[in-house]
C-alpha positions, 0 to 999 in steps of 0.5 A: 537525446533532445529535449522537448519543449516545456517537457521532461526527459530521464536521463539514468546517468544524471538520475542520483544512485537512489533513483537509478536502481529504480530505472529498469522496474516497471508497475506491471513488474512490480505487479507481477511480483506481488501477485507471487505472494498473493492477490491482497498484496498485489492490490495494495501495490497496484493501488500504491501506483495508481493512487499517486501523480506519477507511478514512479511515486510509488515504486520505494513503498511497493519496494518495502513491502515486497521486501517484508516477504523477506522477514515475514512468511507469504501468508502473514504478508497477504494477511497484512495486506488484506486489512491494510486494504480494508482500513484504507492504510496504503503505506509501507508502514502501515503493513509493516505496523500490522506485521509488528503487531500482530494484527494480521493474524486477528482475522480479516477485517477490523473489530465491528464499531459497537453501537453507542449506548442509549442515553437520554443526551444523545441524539438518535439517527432520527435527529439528523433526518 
């Protein structure tokens, strides 16, 4: 294999034995398997992908979260997923903190913003216009 000019070339032999078992796994694979747990899921890591430079960027956090369907029931996992998305919370470790904590099972979306009370030192919407 020759090299192109000011371009990149993989080699898996000179990759480290971290990157290489990442070597035969695709974001359509990893797609794939999320959608066996449910749509959210397969949302979320669709966007760990398409969010970052390079796809392969994302492969280890879309690797944890399908790993949590190991210690977490498919529906928790989805649940997790879900309010992961609406909270704009695109890691690993957010879904692993909502799993934790049990804010997968609090319902879909977060707790609405309640409105601010009425004071005389606060400026309405009106001020801003």
């Amino acid at each position: 294999m020759c090299a192109a000019r000011a371009g990149h070339v993989t080699v898996n032999a000179h990759m480290p034995k971290a990157h290489q078992r990442y070597a035969g796994i695709t974001p359509a694979s990893l797609i794939r398997r999320a959608a066996k747990i449910g749509n959210n899921t397969a949302v979320l890591v669709e966007r760990l992908m398409r969010d970052r430079p390079h796809p392969e960027q994302g492969y280890r956090s879309a690797m944890g979260i399908l790993s949590l369907a190991r210690r977490y029931e498919s529906v928790r996992l989805e649940a997790a997923c879900e309010r992961a998305l609406n909270i704009n919370a695109l890691s690993w470790s957010s879904v692993n903190a909502i799993l934790k904590s049990g804010l997968d099972r609090a319902g879909s979306s977060p707790d609405p913003v309640k409105p601010a009370p009425s004071h005389g030192n606060i400026r309405g919407q009106t001020y801003y216009q």
